[in-house]
C-alpha positions as CSV (number, residue, x, y, z in Angstrom):
1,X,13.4,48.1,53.4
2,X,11.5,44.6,53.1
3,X,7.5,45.1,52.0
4,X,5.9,44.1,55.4
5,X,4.2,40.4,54.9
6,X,0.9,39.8,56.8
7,X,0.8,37.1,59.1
8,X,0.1,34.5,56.4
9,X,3.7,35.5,55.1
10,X,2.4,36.9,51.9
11,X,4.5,40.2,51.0
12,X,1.7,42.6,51.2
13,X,1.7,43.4,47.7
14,X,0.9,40.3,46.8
15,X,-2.4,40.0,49.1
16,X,-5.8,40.3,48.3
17,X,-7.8,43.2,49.8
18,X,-10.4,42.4,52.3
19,X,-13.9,41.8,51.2
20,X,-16.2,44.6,51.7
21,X,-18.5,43.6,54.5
22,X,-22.1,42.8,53.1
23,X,-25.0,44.9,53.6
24,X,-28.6,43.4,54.4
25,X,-30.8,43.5,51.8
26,X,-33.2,45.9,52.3
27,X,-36.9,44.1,52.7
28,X,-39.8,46.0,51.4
29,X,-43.7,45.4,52.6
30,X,-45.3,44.0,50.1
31,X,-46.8,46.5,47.8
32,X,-50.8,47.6,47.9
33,X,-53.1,46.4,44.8
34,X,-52.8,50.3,44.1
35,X,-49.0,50.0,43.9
36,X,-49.8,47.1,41.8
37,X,-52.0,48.7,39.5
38,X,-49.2,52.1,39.4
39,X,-46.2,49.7,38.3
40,X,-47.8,47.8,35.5
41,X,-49.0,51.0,34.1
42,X,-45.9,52.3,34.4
43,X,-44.1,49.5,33.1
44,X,-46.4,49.1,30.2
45,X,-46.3,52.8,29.5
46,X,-42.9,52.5,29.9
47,X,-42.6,49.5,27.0
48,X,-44.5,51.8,24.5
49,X,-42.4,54.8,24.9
50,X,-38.8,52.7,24.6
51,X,-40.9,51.2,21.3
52,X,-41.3,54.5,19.8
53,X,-38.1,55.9,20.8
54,X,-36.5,53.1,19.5
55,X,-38.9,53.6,16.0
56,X,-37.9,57.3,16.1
57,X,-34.3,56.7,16.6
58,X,-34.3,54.4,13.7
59,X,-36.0,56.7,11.4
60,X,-33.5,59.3,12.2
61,X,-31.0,56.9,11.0
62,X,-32.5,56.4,8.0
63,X,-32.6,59.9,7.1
64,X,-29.4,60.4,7.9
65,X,-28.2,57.7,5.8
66,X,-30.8,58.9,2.6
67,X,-28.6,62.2,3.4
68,X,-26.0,61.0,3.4
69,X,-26.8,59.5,0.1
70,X,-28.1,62.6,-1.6
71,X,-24.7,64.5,-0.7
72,X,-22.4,61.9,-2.0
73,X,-24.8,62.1,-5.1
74,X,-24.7,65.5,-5.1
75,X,-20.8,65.8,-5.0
76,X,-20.3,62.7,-7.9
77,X,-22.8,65.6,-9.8
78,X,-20.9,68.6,-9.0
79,X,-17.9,66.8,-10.0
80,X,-19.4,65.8,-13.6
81,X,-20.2,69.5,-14.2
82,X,-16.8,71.0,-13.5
83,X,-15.5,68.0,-16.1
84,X,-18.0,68.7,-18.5
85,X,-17.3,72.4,-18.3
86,X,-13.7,72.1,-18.6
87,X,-15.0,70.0,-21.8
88,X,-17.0,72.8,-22.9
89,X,-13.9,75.1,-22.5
90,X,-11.7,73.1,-24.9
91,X,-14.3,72.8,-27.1
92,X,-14.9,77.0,-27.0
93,X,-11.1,77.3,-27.4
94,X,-11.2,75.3,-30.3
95,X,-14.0,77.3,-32.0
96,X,-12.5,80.2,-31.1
97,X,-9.1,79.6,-32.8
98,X,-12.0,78.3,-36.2
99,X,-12.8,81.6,-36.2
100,X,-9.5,83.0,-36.3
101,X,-8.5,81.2,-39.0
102,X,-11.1,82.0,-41.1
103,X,-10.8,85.6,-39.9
104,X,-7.6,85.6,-41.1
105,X,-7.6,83.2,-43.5
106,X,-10.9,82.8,-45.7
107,X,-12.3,86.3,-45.8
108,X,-9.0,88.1,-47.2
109,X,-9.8,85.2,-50.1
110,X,-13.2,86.5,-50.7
111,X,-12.3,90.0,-50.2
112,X,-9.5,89.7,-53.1
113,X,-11.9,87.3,-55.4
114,X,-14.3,89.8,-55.1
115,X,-11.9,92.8,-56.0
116,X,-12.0,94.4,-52.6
C-alpha cells in the first residue's frame, strides 16, 4: 500500500499542513477619557505592585540564602563539637588510666613507707 500523494505528487507525509485560515482582528471603539483615566491607573498601579513583588521576592531570597548560611554554619559547629568531644574522651581515658596507676601503683608506696 503506496502513501497517497496529493495532486502536487508529494507523498502525503511529506506535505505541509494547510494554513489555519486567519481570523479578522477584532476592532475596538476607541476608548472614553474615563477608560483612559481607568487604564493608566491601572497600569501604573500595576508597575508599583510588580516593583514590590519583585523587592519582596528578592528579600525572600536573601533570607533564604542568610539560612541557608546559618545551617551550613551551624552543621561545620556541630561537627567541631562531636570532634572536640571525642578529644575530650581520649583525654578522660587517659586520666582515668593516671589514676589507676597511681591507685595501684603510688599509694601501696606510701602506705608501706609509712608502715601501714
Amino acid at each position: 500500500a503506496k502513501p497517497e500523494s496529493a495532486p502536487t505528487g508529494i507523498p502525503a507525509a511529506q506535505q505541509k499542513p494547510a494554513a489555519a485560515p486567519v481570523e479578522p482582528a477584532v476592532v475596538l471603539p476607541p476608548m472614553s477619557a474615563r477608560q483612559n483615566k481607568a487604564v493608566g491607573a491601572w497600569n501604573t498601579h500595576k508597575k508599583e505592585v510588580d516593583k514590590h513583588f519583585v523587592s519582596f521576592f528578592e528579600g525572600v531570597e536573601r533570607d533564604i540564602a542568610q539560612v541557608d548560611k546559618s545551617i551550613q554554619g551551624s552543621a561545620f559547629a556541630a561537627r567541631e563539637t562531636h570532634k572536640n568531644v571525642g578529644i575530650a574522651k581520649a583525654y578522660l581515658a587517659h586520666i582515668s588510666q593516671a589514676l589507676e596507676c597511681v591507685d595501684t601503683l603510688v599509694v601501696p608506696i606510701v602506705l608501706q613507707r609509712d608502715g601501714n
